[in-house]
N, C-alpha and C positions, 0 to 999 in steps of 0.2 A: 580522551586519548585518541579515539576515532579521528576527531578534527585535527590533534595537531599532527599525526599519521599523512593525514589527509594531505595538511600545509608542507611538509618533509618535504612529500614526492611532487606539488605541485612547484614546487618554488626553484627545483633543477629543469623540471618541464618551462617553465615562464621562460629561467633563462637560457635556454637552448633555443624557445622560441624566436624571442629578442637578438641571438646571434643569429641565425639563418635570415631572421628578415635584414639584421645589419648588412652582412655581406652575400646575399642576393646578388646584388648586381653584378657580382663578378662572375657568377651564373650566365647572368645576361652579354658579360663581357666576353670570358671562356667560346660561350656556344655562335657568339654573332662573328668573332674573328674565327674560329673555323668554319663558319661557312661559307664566308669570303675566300679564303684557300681553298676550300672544296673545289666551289663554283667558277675561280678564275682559271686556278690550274688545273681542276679535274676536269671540270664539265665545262672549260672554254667558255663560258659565261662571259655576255659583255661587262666592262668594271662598271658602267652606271646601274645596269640591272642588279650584279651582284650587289653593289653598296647601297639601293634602295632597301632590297631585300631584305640584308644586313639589318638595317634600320628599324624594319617593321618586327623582324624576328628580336631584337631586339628587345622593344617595346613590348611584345608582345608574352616574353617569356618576365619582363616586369611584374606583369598582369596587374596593373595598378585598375581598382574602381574610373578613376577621372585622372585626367593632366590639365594642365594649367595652361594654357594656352594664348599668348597675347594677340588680341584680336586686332582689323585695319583701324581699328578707331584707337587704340592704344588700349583699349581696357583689357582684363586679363577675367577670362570665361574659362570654367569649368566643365572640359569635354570629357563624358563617358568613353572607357573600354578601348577597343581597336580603331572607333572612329575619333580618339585624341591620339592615338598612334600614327594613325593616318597623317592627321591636322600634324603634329609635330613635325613628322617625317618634312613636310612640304613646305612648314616656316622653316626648319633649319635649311632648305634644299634653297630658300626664297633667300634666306639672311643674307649666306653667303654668296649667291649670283649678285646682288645688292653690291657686295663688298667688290667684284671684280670684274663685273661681265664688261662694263665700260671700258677698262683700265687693260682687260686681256683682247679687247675689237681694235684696241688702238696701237697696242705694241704689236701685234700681229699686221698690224698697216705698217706700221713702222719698218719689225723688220725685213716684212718684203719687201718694200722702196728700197733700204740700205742694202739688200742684197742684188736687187735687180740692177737699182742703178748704179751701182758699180762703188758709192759709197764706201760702203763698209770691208770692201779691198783698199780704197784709198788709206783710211784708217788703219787696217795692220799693215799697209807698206810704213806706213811712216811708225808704227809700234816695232816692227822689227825695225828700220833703221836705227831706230833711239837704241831699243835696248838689247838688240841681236835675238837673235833666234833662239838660242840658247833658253834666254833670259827672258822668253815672252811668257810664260805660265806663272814666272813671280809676279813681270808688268800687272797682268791681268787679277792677281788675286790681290794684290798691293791697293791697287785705284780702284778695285771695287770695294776693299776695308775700309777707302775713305771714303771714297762719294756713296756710300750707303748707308754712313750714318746714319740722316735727314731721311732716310728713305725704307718703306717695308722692305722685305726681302721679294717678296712678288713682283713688286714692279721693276727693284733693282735686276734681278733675270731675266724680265723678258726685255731689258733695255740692254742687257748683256749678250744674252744669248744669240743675237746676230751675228757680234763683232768673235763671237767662239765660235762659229762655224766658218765665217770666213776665213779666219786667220788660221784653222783645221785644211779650208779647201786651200788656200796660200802654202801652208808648209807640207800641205800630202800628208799630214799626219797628227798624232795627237788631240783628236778632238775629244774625249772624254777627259784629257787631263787639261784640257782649257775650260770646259762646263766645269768641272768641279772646282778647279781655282774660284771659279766665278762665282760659285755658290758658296765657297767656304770663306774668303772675304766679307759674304752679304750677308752668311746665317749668322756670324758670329757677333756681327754689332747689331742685329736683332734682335740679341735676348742679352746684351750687357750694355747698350748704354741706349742715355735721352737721344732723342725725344722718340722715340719706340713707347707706345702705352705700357708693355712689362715692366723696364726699367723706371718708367714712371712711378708704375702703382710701387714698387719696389720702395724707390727713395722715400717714398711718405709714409709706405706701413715699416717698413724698417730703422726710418731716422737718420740717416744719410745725408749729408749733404750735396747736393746737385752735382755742382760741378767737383766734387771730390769724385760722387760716384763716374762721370765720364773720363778721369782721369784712369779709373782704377778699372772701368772697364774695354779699356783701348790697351792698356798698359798689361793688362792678365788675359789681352785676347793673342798678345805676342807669339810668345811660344807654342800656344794649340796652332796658331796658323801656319807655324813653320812647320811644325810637325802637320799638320793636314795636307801642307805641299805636297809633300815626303809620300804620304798614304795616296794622295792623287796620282802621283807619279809610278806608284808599285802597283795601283791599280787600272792606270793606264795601260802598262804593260802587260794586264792579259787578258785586255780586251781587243775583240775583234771588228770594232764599229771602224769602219773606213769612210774618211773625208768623204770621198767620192761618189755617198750614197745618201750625202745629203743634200735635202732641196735649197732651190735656190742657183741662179744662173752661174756660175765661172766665169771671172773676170780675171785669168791669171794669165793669158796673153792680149792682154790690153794696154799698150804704150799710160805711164801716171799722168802722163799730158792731158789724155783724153778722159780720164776720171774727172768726177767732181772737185773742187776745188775741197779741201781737207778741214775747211771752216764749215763751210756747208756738211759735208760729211758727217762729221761731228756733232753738229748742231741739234740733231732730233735726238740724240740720246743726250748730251749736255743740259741742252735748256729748261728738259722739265725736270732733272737731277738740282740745278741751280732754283729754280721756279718752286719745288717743293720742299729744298732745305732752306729758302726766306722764310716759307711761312712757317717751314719750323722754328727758324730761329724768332720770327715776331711773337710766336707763343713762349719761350722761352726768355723773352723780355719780359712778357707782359706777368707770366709767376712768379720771377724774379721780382719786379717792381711790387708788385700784390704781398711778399713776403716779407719785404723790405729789411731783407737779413746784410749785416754788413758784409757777408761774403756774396751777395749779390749784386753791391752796390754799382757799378757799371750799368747794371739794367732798372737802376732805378734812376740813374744821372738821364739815359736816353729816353727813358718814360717821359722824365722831367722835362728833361729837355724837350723832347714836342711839344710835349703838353698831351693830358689828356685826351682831348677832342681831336686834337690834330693826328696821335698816334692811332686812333682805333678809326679815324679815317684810313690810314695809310693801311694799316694793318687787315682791315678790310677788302681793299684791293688786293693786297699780297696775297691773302688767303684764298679769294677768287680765284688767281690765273695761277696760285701754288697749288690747288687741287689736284690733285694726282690724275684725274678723270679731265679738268682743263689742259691741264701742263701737256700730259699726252696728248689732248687733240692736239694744241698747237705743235708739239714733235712732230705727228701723224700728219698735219696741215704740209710745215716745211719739207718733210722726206717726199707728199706725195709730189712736191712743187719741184722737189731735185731731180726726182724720176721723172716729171715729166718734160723737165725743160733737157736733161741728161738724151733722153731717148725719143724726143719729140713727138709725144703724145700728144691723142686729142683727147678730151671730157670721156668721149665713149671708149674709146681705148685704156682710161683710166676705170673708169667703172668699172670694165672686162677685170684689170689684173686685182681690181678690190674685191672682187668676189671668194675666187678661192680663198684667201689667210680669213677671210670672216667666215665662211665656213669650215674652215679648220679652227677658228678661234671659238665657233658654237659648241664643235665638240667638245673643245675643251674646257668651257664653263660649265657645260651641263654633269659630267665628270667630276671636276672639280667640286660643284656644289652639292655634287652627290656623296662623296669622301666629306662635305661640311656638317652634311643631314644626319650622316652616319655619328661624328662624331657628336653633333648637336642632342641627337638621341641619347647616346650613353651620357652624356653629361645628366639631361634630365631622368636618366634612368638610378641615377642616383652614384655614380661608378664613383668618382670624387670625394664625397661623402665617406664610401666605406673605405676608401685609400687614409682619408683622415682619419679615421675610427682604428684601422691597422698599427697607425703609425704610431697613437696615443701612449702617452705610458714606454715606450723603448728609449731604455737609457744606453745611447750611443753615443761618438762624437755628433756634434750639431753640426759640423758643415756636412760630415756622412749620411746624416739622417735628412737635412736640408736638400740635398744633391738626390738622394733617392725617394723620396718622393714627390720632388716635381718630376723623374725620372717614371716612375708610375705611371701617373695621373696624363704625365703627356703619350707615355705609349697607350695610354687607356681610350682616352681623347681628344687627340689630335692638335689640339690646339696649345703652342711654346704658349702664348700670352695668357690663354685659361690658366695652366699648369705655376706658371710663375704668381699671377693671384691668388690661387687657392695654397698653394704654399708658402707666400710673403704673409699670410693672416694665420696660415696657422703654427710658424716659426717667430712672429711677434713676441706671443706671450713668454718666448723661451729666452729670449734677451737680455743678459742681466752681464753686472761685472763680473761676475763669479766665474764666465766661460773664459777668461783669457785672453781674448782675441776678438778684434775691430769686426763691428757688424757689418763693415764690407764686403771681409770673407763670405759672410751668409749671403750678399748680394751677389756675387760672385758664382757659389756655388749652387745656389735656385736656379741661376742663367744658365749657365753650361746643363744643369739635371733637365730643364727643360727644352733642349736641345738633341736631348737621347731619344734615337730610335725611328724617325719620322718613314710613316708607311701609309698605308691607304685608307687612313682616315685623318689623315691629313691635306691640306688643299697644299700646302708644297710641293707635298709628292705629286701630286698629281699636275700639278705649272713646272714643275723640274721635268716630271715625264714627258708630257705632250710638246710644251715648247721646243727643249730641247732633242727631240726625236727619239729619247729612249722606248723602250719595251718594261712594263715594269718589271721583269726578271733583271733587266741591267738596271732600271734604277734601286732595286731593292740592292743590289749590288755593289753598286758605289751610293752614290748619295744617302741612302740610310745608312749603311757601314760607315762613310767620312762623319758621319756626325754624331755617330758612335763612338768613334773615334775622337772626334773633339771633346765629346762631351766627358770622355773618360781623361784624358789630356787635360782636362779643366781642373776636374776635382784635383787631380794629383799636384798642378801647378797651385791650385788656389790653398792646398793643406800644407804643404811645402811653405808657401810665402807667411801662411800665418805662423811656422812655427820658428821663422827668419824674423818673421815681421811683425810682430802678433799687437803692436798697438793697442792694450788692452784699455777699454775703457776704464776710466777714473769713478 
């Protein structure tokens, strides 16, 4: 009797255990997001300090024996204690500078050429003429919905964020509700449609057809966008950021004669827009032909048609100068050639005006990949995991439950594309005819959840703040809020159309 006494009270003990270690990391998560608030807004703390910090407190209140750590040779080595804390902190800080430091030295060339040389006023003269004044914050969130397809949302803004300050300094007004047109056009074909890596992993772990899901993610990104206008515009109006205090020369008494010519002008944000959505579209060939589905069949005719050999020659070059990192040097090349021919520079006078935006563009990598570190950490601190464990077992609607936890896990981690994989695998298994309703919804609604919330452990936030001149109190402001706002806007549109539309599988 003693023993099975014994077994009673050890067996609530065990699982009480087993749950404190399950959700831990939300300990880890709790305590590292307030001391980020603490430290920015209390104690004025620089954000790269605070969000190293972050990282290590983090890890640290994990208290894991070892981490796992992928080492320069590829292999993956078991580091003890605080000094795998360490090592962590400094690959995820490594990953992300990896993913952007190039990509953010070259649009910061970019946009001081377009704004020096008088460019990127030539450009919103002829934006307002086409579409009047009026009508210049739809222009801008319209053309960037499209041309950002093909393209991250990071590089789509710092290719944008020029032509929103210029056309800020041109109308004397309005610059906050032209960045966030600009951003709300680019977040949203980021997390619903190819060739974006989310929507990717999406259509293969959910079963979706390709080009169904690009329809249905342009088509269901409608309405949050109109509605985002709307939120940019009520949020424009009560902000106090004036044109006039942004950098960068004024060109608004300057005869459009003596501007750059409007092809040229154009050119360095165009070309690598054009230059990186080939190479998406040749990978979007070459899955299609590999799949050889007859809703593909177009890309299995052009496969064919080259031929093999001759396609992944071509497609090799495309991929080269489609680089995100090539496409913008060549941008960064032609803008410095417009500037200089524009204001008759010499080499050394060029060098002079490339200094400053590289070192404004330092800052903001190191920033950035400090908000990547941060978020790199809690991923391996397990935060994900116990979001999945949360989530297990709640019998709710599935697009509401789909929606809220990649809604989680991205304000957890910072990263839409993390949030959209770990929720596209663990919404799989739930897939059956029995729910009613086309698993596009569920694609739909992962994209928009993974869209809520983005703050500083996100590298958005932080390429939304520094490029575009915000403070992070204003971009916690607007751009977190607009995409809160989408993201809320999504689910309602995407529940709605299923229950319009509901396609249920046979």
């Amino acid at each position: 009797m003693l023993i099975a006494a014994n077994s009673l009270f050890a067996a609530p003990s065990l699982l009480a255990a087993t749950a404190l270690e399950t959700y831990w990391p939300f300990v880890a998560l709790i305590a590292s997001v307030s001391f980020i608030i603490v430290a920015i807004a209390v104690l004025r703390m620089h954000a790269f300090v605070a969000l190293i910090g972050a990282a290590l407190l983090a890890g640290a209140i994990a208290s894991r024996d070892s981490w796992s750590v992928v080492q320069k040779d590829g292999k993956m080595k078991e580091i003890p204690g605080m000094v795998g804390v360490v090592e962590l902190t400094a690959k995820g800080l490594g990953d992300t500078a990896r993913d952007i430091a190039i990509s953010v030295a070259f649009a910061s060339i970019i946009g001081m050429c377009l704004m020096q040389s008088g460019a990127a006023d030539r450009v919103v003269r002829r934006f307002l003429a086409f579409f009047g004044e009026k009508n210049a914050g739809w222009a801008l969130l319209w053309s960037t919905y499209i041309l950002s397809i093909p393209i991250f949302f990071d590089t789509m803004f710092m290719l944008m964020a020029p032509l929103a300050k210029a056309l800020a300094r041109r109308t004397g007004k309005d610059y906050l509700l032209f960045a966030m047109c600009a951003c709300c056009g680019g977040v949203i074909t980021h997390s619903l449609t190819i060739p974006h890596p989310g929507p990717i992993a999406m259509v293969d772990e959910l079963g979706i057809d390709t080009g169904f899901s690009l329809v249905a993610g342009l088509l269901g990104g409608l309405i949050p966008a109109v509605v985002g206008y709307y939120f940019c515009v009520w949020i424009n109006s009560r902000s106090d950021i004036k044109p006039e205090t942004l950098s960068g020369d004024s060109n608004a008494q300057v005869p459009e004669s003596e501007l750059p010519s409007f092809f040229w002008s154009i050119m360095p944000v165009i070309l690598p827009i054009i230059l990186i959505g080939a190479s998406s579209f040749m990978q979007v060939i070459h899955d299609g032909a590999n799949k050889e589905s007859a809703k593909m069949a177009w890309c299995v005719a052009i496969y064919n048609g080259l031929g093999p050999e001759l396609f992944n020659y071509v497609r090799g070059i495309i991929d080269f100068i489609g680089h995100k990192n090539i496409a913008l040097l060549l941008g960064a090349g032609i803008a410095l050639v417009v500037m200089a021919v524009q204001k008759g520079l010499t080499l050394e006078n060029i060098e002079q005006q490339i200094g400053p935006p590289l070192e404004t563009a330092g800052m903001i990598i190191l920033i950035t990949s400090a908000g990547g570190a941060f978020g790199f950490m809690l991923r391996n601190v397990g935060v994900g995991d116990a979001v999945k464990s949360l989530a297990q077992g709640r019998e709710v609607n599935l697009i509401v439950l789909s929606w809220l936890v990649a809604c989680v896990i991205r304000v957890a981690q910072g990263s839409a594309t993390v949030s959209i994989l770990t929720t596209a695998s663990m919404i799989k298994a739930m897939i059956t005819p029995e729910m009613g309703f086309h698993p596009v919804y569920l694609y739909l609604a992962i994209g928009w959840g993974a869209m809520f919330g983005s703050w500083m452990n996100d590298s958005g936030f932080w390429v939304v703040s520094r490029l575009g001149g915000f403070t992070q109190r204003e971009t916690l402001k607007s751009w977190s809020l607009m995409l809160c706002c989408l993201s809320l806007t999504g689910l309602i549109t995407t529940l709605l159309c299923s229950l319009v539309l509901p396609m249920p599988l046979k």
